[in-house]
C-alpha positions in Angstrom: 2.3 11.9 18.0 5.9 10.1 17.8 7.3 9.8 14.6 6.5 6.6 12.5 10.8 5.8 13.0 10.0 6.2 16.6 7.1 4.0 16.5 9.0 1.2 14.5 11.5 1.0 17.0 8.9 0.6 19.4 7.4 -2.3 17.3 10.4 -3.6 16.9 11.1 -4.2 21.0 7.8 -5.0 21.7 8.1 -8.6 23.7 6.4 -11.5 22.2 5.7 -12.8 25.8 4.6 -9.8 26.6 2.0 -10.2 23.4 1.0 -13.3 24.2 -0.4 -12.8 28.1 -2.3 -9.9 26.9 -3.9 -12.8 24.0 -4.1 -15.0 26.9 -5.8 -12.7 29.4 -8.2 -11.4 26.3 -9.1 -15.1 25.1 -9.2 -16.5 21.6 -10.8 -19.0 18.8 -11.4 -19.2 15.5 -15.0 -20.3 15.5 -14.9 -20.3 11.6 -17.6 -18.2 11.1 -16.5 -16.4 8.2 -17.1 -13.0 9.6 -13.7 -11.5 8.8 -13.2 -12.7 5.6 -17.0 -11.9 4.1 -19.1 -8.4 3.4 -20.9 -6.7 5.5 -24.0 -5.0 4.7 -23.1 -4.1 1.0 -19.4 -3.2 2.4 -16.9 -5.5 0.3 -14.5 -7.4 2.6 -11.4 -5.1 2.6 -8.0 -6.5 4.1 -4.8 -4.7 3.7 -1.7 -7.0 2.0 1.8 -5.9 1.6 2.9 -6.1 -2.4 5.3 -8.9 -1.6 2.6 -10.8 -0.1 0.3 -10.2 -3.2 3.4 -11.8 -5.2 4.1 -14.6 -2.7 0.5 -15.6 -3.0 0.3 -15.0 -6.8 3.1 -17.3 -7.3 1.5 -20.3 -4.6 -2.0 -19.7 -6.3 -0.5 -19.3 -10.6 -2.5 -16.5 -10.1 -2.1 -12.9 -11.6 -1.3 -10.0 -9.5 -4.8 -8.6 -10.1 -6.5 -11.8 -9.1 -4.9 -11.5 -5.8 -5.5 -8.0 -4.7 -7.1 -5.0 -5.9 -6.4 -1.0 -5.4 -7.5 -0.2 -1.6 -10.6 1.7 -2.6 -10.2 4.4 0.2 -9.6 7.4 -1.7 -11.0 6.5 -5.5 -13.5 8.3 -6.8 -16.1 6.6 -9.4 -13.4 3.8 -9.6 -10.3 6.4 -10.8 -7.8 8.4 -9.0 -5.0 7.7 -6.6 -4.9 5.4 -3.2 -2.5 4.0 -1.0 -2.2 0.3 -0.5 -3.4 -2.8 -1.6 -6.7 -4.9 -0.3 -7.3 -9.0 -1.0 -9.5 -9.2 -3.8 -12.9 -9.8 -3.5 -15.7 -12.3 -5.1 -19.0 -10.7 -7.2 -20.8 -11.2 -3.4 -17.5 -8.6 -1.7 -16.3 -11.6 -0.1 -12.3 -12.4 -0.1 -11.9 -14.4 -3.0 -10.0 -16.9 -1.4 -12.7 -17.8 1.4 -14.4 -20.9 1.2 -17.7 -22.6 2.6 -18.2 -25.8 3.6 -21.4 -27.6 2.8 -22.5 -27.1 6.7 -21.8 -23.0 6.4 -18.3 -23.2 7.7 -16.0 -20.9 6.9 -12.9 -22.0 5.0 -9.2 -20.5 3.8 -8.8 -21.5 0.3 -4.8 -20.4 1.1 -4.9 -20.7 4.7 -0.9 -21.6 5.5 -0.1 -18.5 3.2 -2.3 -16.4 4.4 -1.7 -12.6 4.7 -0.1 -11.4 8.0 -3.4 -9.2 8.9 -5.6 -12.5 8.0 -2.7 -14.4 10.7 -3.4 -12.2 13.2 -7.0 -11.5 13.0 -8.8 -9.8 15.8 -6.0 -8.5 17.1 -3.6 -5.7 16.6 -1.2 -3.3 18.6 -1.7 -0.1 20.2 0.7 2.4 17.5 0.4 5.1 15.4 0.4 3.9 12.3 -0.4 0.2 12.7 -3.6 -0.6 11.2 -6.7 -1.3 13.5 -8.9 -3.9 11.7 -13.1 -3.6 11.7 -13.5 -0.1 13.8 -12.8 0.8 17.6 -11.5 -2.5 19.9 -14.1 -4.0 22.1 -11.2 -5.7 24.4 -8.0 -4.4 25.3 -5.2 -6.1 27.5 -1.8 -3.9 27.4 -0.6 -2.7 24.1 -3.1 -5.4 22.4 -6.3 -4.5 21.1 -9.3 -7.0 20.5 -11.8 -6.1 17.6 -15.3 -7.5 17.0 -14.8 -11.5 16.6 -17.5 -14.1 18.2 -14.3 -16.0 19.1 -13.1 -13.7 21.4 -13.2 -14.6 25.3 -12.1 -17.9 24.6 -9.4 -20.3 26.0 -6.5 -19.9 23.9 -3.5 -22.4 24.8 -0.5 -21.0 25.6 1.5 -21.8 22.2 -1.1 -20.6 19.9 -1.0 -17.1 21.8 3.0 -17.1 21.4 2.3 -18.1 17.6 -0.1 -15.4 17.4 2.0 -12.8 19.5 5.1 -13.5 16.9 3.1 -12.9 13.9 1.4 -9.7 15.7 4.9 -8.5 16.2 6.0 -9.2 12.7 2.8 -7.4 11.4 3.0 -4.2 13.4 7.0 -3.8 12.2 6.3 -4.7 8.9 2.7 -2.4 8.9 5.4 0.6 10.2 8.1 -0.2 7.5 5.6 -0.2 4.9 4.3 3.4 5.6 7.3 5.2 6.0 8.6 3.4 2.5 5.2 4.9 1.3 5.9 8.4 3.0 9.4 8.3 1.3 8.5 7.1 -2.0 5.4 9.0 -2.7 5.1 11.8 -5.1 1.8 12.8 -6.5 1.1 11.0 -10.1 -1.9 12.6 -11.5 -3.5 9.8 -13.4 -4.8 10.4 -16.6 -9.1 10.1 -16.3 -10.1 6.7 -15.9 -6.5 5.6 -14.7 -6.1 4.0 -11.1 -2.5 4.9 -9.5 -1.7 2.4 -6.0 1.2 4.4 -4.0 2.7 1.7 -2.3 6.1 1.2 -0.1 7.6 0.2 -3.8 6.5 3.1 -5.4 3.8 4.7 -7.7 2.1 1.2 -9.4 -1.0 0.3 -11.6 -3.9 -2.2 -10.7 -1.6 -5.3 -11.9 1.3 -4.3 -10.0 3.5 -2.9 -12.5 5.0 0.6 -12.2 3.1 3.6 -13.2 4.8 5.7 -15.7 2.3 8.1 -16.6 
């Protein structure tokens, strides 16, 4: 396995044209089904966000940190403990609480120009260690690009959308890879007290609204 520096560098000269034949060959449109942003079987909706996003889009929305995103809940135990990331928040019904239905069932982005990177570049993601892979194994692959579970998939996708998409995918993977070595180098164990919830992030040890941990 190369090293996660190795791999960033990799991201980092990956070519955006490149990117966006592999979209085009694989084939892509939102159907606005709501699938990615919603539960699934008693699963909440969990989508990774980068702190500065979670503060861009507390800042656009007036709302709090904690209204935006939540502890990734991968590692918690009864709701306590330590864990490394941050996920959207979700609704009572696990649903990302900034999706939105229309009175027909359509699906809807409550903040959809300032969405997340992961929601930007949804089904898709890169072929690296240490990129996140969205929704399980890939169902397509076309080069370096993977394709995960999405009835939109297969379709026509015009050539600028795919280069819109293939810059953000680009942007995502060197910004997924930056973010874990930051958490590599900035993580020392914190020991919460019972009850506490400690995020590790690229920023350092934080508590659920974003501040930082000095327990």
């Amino acid at each position: 396995m190369e090293s996660l520096e190795a791999e960033l560098e990799r991201a980092k000269a990956l070519d955006s044209a490149d990117l966006a034949d592999a979209i085009e060959d694989i084939g892509f449109e939102c159907t606005r089904c709501g699938a990615c942003c919603t539960s699934e079987a008693d699963d909440p909706h969990t989508a990774t966000v980068f702190p500065d996003e979670v503060r861009e889009l507390a800042d656009e929305t007036e709302y709090d940190f904690r209204d935006v995103a939540r502890p990734m809940p991968y590692g918690l135990t009864d709701g306590e403990g330590e864990t490394f990331e941050w996920a959207l928040q979700t609704d009572d019904c696990g649903d990302c609480r900034f999706y939105e239905e229309d009175g027909d069932g359509t699906g809807a982005c409550s903040v959809h120009p300032d969405r997340p990177l992961i929601c930007q570049t949804y089904p898709f993601s890169v072929e690296l260690d240490g990129t996140s892979q969205p929704m399980g194994e890939a169902v397509d692959e076309s080069g370096i690009v993977r394709a995960h579970e999405c009835e939109g998939l297969g379709r026509d996708i015009d050539r600028e959308h795919a280069e819109e998409l293939a810059d953000s995918l680009k942007e995502r993977a060197v910004r997924e890879l930056e973010e874990a070595i930051g958490v590599r180098d900035n993580y020392e164990p914190a020991n919460p007290d019972s009850g506490d919830v400690v995020v590790h992030d690229s920023e350092g040890a934080k508590t659920p609204d974003g501040t930082e941990y000095e327990g």
